[in-house]
C-alpha positions as CSV (number, residue, x, y, z in Angstrom):
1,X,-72.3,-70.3,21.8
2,X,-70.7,-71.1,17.9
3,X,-73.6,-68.9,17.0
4,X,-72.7,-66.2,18.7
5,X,-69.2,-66.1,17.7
6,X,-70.0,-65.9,14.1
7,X,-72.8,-63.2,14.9
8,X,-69.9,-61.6,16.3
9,X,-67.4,-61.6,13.5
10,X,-69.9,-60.5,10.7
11,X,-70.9,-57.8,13.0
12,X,-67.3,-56.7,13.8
13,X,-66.5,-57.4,10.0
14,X,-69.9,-55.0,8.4
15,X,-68.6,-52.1,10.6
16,X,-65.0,-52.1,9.5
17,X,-66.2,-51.8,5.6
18,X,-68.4,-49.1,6.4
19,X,-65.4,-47.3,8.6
20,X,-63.5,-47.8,5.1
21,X,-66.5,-46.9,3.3
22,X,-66.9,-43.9,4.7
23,X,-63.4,-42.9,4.7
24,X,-63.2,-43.6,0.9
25,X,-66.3,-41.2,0.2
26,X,-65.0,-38.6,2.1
27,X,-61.5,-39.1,0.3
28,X,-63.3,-38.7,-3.2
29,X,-65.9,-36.2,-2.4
30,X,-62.5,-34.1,-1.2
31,X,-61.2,-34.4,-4.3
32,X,-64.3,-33.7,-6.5
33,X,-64.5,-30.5,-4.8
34,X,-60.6,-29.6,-4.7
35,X,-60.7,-30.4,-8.1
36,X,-63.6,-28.3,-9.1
37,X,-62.5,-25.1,-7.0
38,X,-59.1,-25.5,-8.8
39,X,-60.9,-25.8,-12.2
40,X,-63.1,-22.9,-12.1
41,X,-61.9,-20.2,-14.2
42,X,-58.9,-22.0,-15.3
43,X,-59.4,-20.8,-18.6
44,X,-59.8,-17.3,-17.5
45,X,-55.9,-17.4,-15.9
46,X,-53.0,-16.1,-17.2
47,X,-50.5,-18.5,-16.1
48,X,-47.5,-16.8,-17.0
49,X,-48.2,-13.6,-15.6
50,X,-50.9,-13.7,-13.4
51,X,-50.3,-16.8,-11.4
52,X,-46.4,-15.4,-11.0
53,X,-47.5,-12.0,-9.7
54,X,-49.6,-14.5,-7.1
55,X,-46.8,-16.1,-5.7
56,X,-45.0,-12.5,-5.4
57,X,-47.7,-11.4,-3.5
58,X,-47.7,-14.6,-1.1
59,X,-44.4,-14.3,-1.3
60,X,-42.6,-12.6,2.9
61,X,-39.3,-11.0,2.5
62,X,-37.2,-9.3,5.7
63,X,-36.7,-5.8,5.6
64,X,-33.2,-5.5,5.8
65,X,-31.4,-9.2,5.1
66,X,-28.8,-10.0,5.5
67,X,-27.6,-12.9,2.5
68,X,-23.9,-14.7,3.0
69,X,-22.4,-15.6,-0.6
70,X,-20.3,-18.2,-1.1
71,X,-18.3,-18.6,-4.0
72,X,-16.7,-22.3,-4.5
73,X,-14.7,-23.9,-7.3
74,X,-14.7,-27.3,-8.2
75,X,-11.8,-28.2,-5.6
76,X,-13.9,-27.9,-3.2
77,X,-12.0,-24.3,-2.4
78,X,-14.2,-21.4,-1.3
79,X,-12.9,-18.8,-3.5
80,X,-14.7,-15.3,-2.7
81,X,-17.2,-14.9,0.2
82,X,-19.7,-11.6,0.4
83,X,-22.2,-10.2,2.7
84,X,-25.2,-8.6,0.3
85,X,-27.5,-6.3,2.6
86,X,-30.9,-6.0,1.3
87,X,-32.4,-2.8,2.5
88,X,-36.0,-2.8,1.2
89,X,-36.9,0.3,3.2
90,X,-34.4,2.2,1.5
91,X,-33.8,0.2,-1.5
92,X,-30.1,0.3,-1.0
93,X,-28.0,-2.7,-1.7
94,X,-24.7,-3.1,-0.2
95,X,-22.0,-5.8,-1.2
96,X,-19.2,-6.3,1.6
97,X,-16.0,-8.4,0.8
98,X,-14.8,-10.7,3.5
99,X,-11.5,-11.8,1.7
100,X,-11.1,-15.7,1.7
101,X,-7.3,-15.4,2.8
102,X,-8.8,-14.8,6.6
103,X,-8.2,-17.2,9.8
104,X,-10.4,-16.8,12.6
105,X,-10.2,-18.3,15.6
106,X,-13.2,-20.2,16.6
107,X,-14.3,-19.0,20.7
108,X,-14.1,-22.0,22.8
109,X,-17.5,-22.9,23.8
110,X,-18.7,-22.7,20.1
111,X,-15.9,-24.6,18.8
112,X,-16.7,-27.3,21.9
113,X,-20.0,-27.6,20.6
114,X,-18.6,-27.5,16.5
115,X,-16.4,-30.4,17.5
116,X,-19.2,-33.0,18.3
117,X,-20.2,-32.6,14.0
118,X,-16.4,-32.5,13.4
119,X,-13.5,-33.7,16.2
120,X,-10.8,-33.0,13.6
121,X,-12.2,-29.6,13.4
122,X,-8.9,-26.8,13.7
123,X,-10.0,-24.5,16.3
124,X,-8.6,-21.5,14.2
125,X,-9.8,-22.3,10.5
126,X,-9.1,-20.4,6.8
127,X,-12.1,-19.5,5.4
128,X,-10.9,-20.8,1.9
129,X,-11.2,-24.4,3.1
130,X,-14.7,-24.2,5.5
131,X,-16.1,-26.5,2.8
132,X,-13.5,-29.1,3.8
133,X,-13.8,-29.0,7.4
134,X,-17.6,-30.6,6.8
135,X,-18.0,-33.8,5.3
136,X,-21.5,-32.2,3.8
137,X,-21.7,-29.4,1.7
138,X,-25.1,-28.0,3.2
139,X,-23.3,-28.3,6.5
140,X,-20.3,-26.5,5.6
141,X,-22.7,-24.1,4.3
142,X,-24.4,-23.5,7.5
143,X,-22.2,-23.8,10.3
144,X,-20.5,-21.3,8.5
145,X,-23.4,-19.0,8.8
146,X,-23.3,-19.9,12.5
147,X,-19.5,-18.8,12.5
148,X,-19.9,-16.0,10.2
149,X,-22.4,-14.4,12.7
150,X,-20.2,-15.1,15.7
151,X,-16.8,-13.0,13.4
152,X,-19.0,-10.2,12.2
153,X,-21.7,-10.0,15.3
154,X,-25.0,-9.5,13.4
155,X,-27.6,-11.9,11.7
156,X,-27.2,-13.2,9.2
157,X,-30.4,-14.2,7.5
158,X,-30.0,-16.8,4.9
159,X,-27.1,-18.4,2.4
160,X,-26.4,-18.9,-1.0
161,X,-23.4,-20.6,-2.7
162,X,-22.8,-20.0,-6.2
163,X,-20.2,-21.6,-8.4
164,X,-17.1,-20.0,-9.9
165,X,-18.8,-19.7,-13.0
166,X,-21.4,-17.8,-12.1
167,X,-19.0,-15.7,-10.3
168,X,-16.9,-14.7,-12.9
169,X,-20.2,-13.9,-15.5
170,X,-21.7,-11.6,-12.4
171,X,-18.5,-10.0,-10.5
172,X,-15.3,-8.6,-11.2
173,X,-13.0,-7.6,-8.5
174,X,-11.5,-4.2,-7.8
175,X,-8.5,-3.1,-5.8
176,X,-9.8,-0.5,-3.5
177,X,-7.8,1.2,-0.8
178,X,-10.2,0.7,2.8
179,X,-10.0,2.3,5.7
180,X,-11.8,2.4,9.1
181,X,-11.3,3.5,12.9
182,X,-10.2,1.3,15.6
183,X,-8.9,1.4,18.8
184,X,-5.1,1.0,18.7
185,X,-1.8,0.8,20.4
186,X,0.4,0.9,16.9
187,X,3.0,3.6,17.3
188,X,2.3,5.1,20.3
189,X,4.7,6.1,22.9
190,X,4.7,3.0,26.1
191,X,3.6,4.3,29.7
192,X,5.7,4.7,32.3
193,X,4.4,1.1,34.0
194,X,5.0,-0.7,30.4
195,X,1.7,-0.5,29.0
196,X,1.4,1.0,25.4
197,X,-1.8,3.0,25.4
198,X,-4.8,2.7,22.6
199,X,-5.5,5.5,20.9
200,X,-8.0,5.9,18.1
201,X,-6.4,5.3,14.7
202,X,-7.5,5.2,11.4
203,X,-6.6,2.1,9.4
204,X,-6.0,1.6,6.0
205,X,-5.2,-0.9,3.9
206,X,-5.7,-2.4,-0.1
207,X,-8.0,-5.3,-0.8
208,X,-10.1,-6.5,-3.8
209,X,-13.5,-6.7,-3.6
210,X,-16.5,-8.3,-5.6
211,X,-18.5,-5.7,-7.4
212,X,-21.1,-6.4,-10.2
213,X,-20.0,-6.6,-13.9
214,X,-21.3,-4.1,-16.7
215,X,-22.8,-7.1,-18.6
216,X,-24.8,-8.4,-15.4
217,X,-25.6,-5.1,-14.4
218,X,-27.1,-4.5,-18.1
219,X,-28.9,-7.5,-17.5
220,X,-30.5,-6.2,-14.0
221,X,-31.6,-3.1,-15.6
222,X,-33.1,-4.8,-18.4
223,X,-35.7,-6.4,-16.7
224,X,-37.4,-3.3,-15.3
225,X,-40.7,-4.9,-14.2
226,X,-41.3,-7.2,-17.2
227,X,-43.1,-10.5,-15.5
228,X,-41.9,-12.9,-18.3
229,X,-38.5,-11.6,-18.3
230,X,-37.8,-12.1,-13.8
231,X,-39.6,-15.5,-14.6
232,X,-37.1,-16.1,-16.9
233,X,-34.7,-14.8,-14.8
234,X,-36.1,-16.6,-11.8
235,X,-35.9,-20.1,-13.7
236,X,-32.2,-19.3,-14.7
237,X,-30.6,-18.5,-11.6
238,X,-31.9,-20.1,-8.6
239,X,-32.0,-23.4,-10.6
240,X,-28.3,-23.0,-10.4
241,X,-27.6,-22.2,-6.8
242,X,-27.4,-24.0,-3.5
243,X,-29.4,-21.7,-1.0
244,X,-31.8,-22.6,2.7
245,X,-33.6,-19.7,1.4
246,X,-37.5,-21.0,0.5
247,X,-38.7,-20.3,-3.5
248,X,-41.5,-17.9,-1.6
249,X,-38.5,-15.5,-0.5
250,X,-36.6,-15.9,-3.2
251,X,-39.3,-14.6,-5.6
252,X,-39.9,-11.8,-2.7
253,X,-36.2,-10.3,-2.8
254,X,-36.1,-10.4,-6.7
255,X,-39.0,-8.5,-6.6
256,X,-37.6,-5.9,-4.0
257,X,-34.3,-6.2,-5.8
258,X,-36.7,-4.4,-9.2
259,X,-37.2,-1.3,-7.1
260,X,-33.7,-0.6,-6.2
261,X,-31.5,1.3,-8.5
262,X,-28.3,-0.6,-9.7
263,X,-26.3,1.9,-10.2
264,X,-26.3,2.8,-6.7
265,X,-25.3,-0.2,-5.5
266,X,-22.3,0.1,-2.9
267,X,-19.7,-1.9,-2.5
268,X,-16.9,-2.3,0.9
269,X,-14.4,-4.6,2.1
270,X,-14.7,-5.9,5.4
271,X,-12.7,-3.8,8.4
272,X,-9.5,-5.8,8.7
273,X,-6.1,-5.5,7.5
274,X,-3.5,-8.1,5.4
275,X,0.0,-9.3,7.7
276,X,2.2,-11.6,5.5
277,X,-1.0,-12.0,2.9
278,X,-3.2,-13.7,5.7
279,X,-6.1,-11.2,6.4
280,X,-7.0,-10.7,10.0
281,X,-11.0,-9.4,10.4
282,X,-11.3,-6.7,13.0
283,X,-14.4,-8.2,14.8
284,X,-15.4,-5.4,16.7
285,X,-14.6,-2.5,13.9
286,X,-16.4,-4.7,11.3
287,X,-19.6,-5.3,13.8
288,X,-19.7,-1.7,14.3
289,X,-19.6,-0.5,10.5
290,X,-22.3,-3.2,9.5
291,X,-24.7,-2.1,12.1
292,X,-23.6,1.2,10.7
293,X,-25.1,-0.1,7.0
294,X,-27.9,-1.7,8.7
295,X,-29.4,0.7,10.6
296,X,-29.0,3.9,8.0
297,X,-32.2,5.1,6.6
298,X,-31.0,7.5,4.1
299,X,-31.2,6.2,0.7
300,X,-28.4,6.3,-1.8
301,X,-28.7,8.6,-4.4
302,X,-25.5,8.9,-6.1
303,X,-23.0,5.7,-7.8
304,X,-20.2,4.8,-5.4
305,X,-17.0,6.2,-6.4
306,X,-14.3,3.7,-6.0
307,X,-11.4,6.0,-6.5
308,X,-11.8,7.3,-3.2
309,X,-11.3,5.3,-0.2
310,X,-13.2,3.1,0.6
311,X,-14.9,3.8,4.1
312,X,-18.2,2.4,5.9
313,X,-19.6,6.2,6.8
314,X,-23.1,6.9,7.0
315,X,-25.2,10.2,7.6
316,X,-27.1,10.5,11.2
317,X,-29.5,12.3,10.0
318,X,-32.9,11.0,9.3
319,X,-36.2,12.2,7.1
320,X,-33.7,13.1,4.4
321,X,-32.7,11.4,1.4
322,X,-29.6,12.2,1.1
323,X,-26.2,10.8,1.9
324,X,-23.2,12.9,2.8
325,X,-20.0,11.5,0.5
326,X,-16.5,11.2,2.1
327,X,-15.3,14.7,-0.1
328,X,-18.2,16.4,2.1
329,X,-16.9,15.0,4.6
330,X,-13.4,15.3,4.6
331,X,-13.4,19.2,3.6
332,X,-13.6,19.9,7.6
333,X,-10.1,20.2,7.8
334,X,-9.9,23.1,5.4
335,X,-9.6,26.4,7.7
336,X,-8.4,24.9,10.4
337,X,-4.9,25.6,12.2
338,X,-2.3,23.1,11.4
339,X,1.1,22.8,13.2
340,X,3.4,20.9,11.4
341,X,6.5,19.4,13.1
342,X,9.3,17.7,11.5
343,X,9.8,13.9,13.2
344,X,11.9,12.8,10.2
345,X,15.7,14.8,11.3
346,X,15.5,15.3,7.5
347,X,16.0,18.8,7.0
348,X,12.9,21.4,4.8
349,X,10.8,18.5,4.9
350,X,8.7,20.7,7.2
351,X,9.4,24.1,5.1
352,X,8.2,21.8,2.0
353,X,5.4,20.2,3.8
354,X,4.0,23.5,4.4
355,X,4.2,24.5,1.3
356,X,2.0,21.5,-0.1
357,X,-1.0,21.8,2.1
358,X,-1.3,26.0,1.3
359,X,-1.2,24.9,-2.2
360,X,-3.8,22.7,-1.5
361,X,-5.9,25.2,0.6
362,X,-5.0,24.3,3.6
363,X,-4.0,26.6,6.5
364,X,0.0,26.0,8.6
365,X,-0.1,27.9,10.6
366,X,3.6,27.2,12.1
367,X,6.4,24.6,11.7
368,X,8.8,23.5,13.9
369,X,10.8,20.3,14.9
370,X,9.5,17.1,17.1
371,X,12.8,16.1,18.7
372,X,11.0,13.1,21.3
373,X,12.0,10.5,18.4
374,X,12.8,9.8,15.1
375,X,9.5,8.6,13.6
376,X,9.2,6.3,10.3
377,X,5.5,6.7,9.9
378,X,4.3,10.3,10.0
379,X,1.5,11.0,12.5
380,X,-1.6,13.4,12.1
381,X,-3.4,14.5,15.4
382,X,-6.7,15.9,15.7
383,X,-9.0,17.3,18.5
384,X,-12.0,16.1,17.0
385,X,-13.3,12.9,15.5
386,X,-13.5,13.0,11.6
387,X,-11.3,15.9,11.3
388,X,-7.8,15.3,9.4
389,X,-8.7,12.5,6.9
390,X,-8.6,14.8,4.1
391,X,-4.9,15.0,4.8
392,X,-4.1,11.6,4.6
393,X,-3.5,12.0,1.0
394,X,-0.7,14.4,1.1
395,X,0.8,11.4,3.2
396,X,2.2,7.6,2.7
397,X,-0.2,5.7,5.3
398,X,-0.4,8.4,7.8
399,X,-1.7,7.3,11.3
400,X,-4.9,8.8,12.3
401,X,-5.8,9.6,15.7
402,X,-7.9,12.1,18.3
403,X,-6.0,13.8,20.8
404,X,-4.2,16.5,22.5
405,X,-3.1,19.3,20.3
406,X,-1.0,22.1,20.7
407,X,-2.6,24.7,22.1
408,X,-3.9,27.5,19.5
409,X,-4.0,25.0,16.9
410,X,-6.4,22.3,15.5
411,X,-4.5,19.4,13.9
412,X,-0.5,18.3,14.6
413,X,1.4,16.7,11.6
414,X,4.4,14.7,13.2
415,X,6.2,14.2,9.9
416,X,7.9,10.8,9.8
417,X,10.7,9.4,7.1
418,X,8.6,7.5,5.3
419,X,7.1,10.8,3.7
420,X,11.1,12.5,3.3
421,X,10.0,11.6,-0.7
């Protein structure tokens, strides 16, 4: 019976080393042959050229991303946020300023479900301080991607934060005057039952926004398609950002970034306007004029001119590569019959009104006095959408909107006091 036993245990005992053995020999045969594929032709590789344009080739990139910048100090303050779309189908770039003085009101359920990572968590936050509602950074970082995409209703597709140094070497900031359409009820006339009607209005208001430096975009155009110099480039700036995008990508946009022309870039500001320097976003205005930007397929083909306002527009045509610009645009009204009426009760303002726009080309066709009310802001009615913003610069934040004109005529001005000057 003892015999047995100890026949037993030796048995039992020879098996297990050969089990380990076995697995041993396979480990090192693995790594013979591993290490003899990854030898052969070693010599033969260019490692700083060759091997790189290997990974770009490996390397998957979105057609159209969508990247959320954030820009924080060393406060802990988030100082400028932008949304960069990536169109490699076109090869445009667009830049879109969300401006960091902007509270937004969380919806319940999300904020429900926000409150089990924070419970002191405000429901309505400033964007300026999302890196201090999160005891982590990378959490900060992407819940606010999560309540970025609920504001602006799109996808966004990865992050990356940068620091305020790298901000002020890349961007400077420009004061722009935006506009875009909405649905409102400002200024107009209450119904008979109480309720003020909503009109379509045109909305305008002055904010900075990011756009690229001449000394970084010198430094974009000087790397053309030299390998050493975007592996240089490569090595210096994502070693210096926080991003969840993978090194694979990040090689893959820089790559798609080479084929797009930097001095098309565009730049926007985010649909929205300022009340007592807190910036409100127009959620549905700004989902609507980045699906705009997103789902153009013209290509730019001209630099942005920031003089102008500064208006999310895009052509609907497609198969052509060109881009109609807001002058194109806004020469429509030119011909067309205007009636001017005076709203001010300030006498010739009509008379000298008139005047103006025939200087300017325009057509006024008759004058006459609006005697319903005494209006502050001057009013510009059109039967047709896009018609009339050409004239808003004749005017001191005119109000913009479609809808029944005097018959015989094309566009109403309803001159207000603020433009008696």
């Amino acid at each position: 019976m003892k015999k047995n036993v100890i026949k037993m245990f030796f048995t039992s005992l020879l098996k297990s080393l050969l089990c380990i053995a076995i697995i041993l020999g396979v480990g090192v045969a693995s790594y013979k042959i591993s290490y003899t594929i990854l030898s052969k032709g070693s010599s033969n590789v260019n490692i700083d050229s060759d091997s790189l344009q290997d990974i770009m080739d490996e390397a998957s990139t979105d057609e159209i991303s969508k990247n959320l910048i954030y820009v924080s100090d060393d406060k802990n303050k988030i100082t400028h946020l932008m949304l960069e779309i990536c169109n490699t189908k076109t090869c445009n770039m667009d830049y879109i300023t969300i401006p960091v003085r902007t509270d937004y009101t969380i919806p319940s359920v999300m904020y429900r479900k926000l409150c089990q990572i924070n419970q002191e968590l405000p429901q309505v936050i400033r964007l300026s301080k999302l890196k201090q509602y999160f005891e982590d950074e990378d959490d900060a970082y992407g819940y606010g991607v999560l309540i970025f995409e609920k504001m602006l209703g799109i996808d966004i597709s990865y992050y990356t934060a940068i620091s305020q140094e790298i901000y002020n070497n890349h961007y400077v900031e420009q004061k722009v005057k935006t506009a875009y359409k909405t649905k409102s009820s400002v200024n107009n006339t209450p119904a008979p039952d109480g309720t003020t009607p909503e009109s379509d209005t045109t909305v305008k208001t002055k904010i900075k926004i990011s756009v690229l430096s001449e000394a970084y975009t010198n430094q974009l155009k000087d790397l053309g398609s030299d390998q050493e110099k975007i592996a240089d480039y490569i090595k210096d700036q994502y070693e210096r950002v926080t991003s969840n995008l993978t090194v694979y990508n990040k090689i893959g946009y820089l790559e798609a970034y080479q084929k797009m022309n930097v001095e098309f870039y565009h730049y926007w500001g985010i649909p929205g306007m300022y009340s007592e320097n807190v910036f409100e976003v127009d959620t549905k205005a700004a989902k609507k004029a980045l699906n705009q930007l997103i789902e153009d397929e013209t290509t730019y083909t001209m630099a942005q001119d920031l003089t102008k306002t500064n208006m999310i527009s895009v052509s609907k045509s497609s198969g052509k590569d060109t881009k109609k610009s807001t002058k194109e645009e806004e020469e429509s009204s030119k011909g067309l019959r205007i009636y001017v009426l005076n709203g001010s009760q300030i006498a010739g303002l009509a008379s000298k009104t008139k005047e103006k726009l025939e200087n300017a080309g325009y057509t006024v066709s008759k004058i006459g006095n609006y005697t319903d009310e005494t209006l502050t802001r001057t009013k510009i009615i059109v039967a047709k959408e896009g018609q009339g913003e050409d004239l808003a610069e004749y005017f001191s934040d005119p109000k913009i909107t479609v809808g029944d004109v005097a018959s015989g005529y094309d566009i109403e001005i309803i001159l207000g006091t603020a433009d008696a000057n």
